[in-house]
C-alpha positions in Angstrom: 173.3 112.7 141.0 177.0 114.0 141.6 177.8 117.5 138.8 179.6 115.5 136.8 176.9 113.3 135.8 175.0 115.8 135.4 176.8 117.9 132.6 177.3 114.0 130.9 173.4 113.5 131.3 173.0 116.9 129.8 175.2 116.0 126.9 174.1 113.0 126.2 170.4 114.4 126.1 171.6 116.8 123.6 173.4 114.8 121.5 170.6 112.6 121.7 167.7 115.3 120.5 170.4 115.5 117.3 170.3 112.2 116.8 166.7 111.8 116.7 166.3 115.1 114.2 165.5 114.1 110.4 168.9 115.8 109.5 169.3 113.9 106.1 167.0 113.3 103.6 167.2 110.0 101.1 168.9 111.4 98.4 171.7 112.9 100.9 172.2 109.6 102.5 175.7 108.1 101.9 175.5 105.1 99.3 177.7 103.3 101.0 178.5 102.0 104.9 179.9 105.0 106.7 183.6 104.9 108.3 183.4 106.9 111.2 186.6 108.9 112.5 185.0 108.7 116.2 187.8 107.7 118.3 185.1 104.8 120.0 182.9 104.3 116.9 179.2 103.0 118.1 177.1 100.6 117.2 173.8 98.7 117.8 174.2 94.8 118.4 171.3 93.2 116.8 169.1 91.5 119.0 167.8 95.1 120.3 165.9 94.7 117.0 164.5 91.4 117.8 160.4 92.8 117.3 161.1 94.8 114.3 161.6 93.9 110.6 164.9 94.8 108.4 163.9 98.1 107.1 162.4 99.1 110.6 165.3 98.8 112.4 167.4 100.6 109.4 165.1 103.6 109.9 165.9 103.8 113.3 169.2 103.6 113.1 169.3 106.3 110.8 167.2 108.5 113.1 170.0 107.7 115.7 173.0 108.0 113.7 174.4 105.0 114.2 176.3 103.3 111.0 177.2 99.7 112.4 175.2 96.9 113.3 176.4 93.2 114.7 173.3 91.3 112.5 171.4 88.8 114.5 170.0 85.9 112.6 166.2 86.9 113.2 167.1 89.6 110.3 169.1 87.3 108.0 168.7 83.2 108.6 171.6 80.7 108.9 169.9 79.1 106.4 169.3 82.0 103.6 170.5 81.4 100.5 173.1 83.4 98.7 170.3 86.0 97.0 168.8 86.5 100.3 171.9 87.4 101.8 173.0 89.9 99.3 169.1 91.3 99.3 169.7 92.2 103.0 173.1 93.0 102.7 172.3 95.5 100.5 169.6 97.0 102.7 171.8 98.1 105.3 174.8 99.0 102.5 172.2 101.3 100.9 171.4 102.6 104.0 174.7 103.2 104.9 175.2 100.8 107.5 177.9 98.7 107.9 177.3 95.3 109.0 180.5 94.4 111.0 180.2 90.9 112.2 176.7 88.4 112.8 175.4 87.1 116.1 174.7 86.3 118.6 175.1 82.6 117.2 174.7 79.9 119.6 177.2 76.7 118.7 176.0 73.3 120.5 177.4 70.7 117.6 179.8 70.8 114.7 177.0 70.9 112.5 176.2 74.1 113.9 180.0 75.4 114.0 180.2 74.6 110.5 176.7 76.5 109.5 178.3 79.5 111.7 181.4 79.6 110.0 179.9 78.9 106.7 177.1 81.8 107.2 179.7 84.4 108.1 181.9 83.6 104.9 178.5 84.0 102.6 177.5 87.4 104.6 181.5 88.6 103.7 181.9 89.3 107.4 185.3 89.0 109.3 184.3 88.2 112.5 181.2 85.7 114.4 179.9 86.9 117.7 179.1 83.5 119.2 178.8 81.2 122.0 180.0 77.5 121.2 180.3 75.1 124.2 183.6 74.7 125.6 183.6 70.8 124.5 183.8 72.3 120.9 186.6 75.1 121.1 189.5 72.3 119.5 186.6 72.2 116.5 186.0 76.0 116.7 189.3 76.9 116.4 190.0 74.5 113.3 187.1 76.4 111.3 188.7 80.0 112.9 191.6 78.9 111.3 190.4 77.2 108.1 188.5 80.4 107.1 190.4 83.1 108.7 187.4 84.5 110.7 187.6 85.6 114.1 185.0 84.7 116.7 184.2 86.8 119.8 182.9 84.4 122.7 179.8 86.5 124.4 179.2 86.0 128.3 175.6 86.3 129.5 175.5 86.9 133.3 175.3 85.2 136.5 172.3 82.9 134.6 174.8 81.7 131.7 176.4 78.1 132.6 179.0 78.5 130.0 180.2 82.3 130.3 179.1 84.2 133.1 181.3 86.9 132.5 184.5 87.2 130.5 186.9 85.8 132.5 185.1 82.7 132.1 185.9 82.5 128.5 189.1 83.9 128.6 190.3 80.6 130.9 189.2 78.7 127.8 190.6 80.8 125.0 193.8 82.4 126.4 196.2 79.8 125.0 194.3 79.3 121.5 194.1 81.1 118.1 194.5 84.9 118.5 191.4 85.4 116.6 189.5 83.7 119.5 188.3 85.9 121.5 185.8 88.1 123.4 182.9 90.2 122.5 182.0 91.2 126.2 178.9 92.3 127.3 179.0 95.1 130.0 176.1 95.1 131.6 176.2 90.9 132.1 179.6 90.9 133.2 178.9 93.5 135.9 176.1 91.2 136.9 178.4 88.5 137.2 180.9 90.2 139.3 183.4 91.9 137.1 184.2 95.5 136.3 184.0 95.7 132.7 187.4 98.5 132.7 189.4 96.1 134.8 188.1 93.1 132.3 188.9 95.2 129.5 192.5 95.9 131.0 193.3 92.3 132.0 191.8 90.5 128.0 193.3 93.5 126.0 194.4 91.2 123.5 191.7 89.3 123.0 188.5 92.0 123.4 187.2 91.7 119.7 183.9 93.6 120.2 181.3 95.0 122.5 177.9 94.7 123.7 177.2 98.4 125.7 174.6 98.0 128.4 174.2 99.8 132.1 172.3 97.6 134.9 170.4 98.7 137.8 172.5 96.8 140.4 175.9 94.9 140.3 174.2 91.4 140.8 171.9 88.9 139.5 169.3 90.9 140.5 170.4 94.1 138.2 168.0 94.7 135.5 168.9 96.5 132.0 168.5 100.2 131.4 170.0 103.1 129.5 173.5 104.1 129.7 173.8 106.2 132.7 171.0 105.3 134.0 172.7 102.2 136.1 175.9 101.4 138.3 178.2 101.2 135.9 181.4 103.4 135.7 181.5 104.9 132.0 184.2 107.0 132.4 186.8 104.3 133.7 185.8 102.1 131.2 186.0 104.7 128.6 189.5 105.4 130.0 190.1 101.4 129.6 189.2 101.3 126.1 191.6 104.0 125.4 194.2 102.4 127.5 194.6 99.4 125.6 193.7 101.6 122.2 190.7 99.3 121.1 189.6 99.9 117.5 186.4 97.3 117.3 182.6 98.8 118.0 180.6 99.5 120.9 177.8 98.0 119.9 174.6 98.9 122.1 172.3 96.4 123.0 169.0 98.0 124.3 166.9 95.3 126.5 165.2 97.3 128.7 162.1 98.7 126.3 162.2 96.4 123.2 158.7 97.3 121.5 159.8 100.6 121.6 164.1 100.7 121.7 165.2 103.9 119.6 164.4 106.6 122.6 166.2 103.7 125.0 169.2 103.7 122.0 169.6 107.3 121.5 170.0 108.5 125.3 172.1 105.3 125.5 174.3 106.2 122.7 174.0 110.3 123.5 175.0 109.7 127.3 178.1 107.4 125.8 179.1 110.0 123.4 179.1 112.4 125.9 181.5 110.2 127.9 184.1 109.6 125.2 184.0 113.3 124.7 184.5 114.1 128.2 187.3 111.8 128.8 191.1 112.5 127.5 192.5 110.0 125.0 
């Protein structure tokens, strides 16, 4: 490991050991979802929480210091009904976790656009993370338009039919609604062959969220792990994020460990702290 990555490393495992300290007790929580002044605010996307019940991946968000989740549907179902939404809802708000948008939501027939859009405007969210076929974007972007949420397409790697990487689903969305657009996943569109700070350069205006990741290898082959742990350049795409002044959430999404994610979360979100830090505005 170059210097360099080594004072980030050492940073990251820092920040990380402050993260995991039981800093606040309950009654010095805040009662509401935090607003962070970070100038790249972070966040977990969901599905790292796949194993683990609501109030278990609330405590380890806590113990990690993060404030924003993306909600995947294994913690609140399409189909809940309007007191079980506000019974999770107020989970996280109590918590003090904001929840920022819902998905991953897969969209394979209007019925299932309509549930999407329909879910989102009973959770009180502004934007779905989703992934509906390209047959149904004219459909999609009636509903974007018909409730004024936005959706963020998510590519998933060289495996994905639909959206390898980004630049997939920017050739379908770039002439639509501008609140199409992408929530792109780092560590996927590496494995698909793009740089996530040159994809974040050439979508600007249509990067919506994302999903922070680093790989093992810039191919199919490439295997998740934590942040600064893989091939990808943080410090360029930290640069890129500044370049285009991007205000959404880096949302991590932890894959490599998933019975066991918050060590995997907080070096990942230490080591990407430390980077942002590092790295002049």
């Amino acid at each position: 490991m170059s210097s360099r990555r080594n004072f980030l490393l050492q940073t990251s495992l820092g920040l990380a050991a402050t993260s995991l300290s039981p800093l606040l007790s309950a009654a010095a929580r805040p009662a509401g979802p935090q607003q962070t002044k970070d100038r790249l605010a972070v966040g977990v996307a969901g599905y790292t929480f796949y194993k683990f019940k609501v109030d278990q991946a609330i405590a380890m968000m806590q113990r990690a210091n993060i404030h924003y989740i993306s909600l995947k549907d294994v913690h609140l179902p399409l189909q809940s009904s309007p007191e079980q939404i506000a019974a999770v809802l107020a989970q996280f708000r109590d918590a003090g976790i904001n929840v920022y948008a819902v998905g991953v939501i897969y969209m394979k027939t209007k019925q299932s656009v309509d549930e999407a859009f329909a879910y989102a405007k009973k959770a009180g969210v502004p934007m779905i993370v989703g992934v509906p076929t390209p047959d149904l974007l004219d459909y999609t972007e009636q509903q974007v338009k018909q409730y004024n949420i936005r959706l963020a397409i998510h590519n998933h790697g060289p495996e994905d039919a639909l959206y390898p990487g980004p630049r997939n689903a920017w050739e379908h969305i770039k002439n639509r609604d501008a609140r199409i657009g992408l929530c792109i996943d780092i560590g996927h569109a590496t494995r698909a062959g793009e740089d996530p700070a040159k994809a974040v350069l050439a979508y600007k205006d249509r990067v919506f969220d994302l999903h922070l990741k680093d790989v093992t290898a810039a191919s199919k082959d490439g295997k998740p792990t934590e942040i600064g742990r893989g091939v990808i350049n943080f410090s360029s795409f930290v640069s890129a994020l500044d370049k285009i002044r991007y205000k959404g959430i880096c949302s991590i999404e932890y894959e490599k460990e998933m019975n066991d994610p918050l060590p995997g979360i907080a070096e990942s979100a230490g080591y990407f702290k430390g980077v942002v830090n590092t790295v002049k505005s």
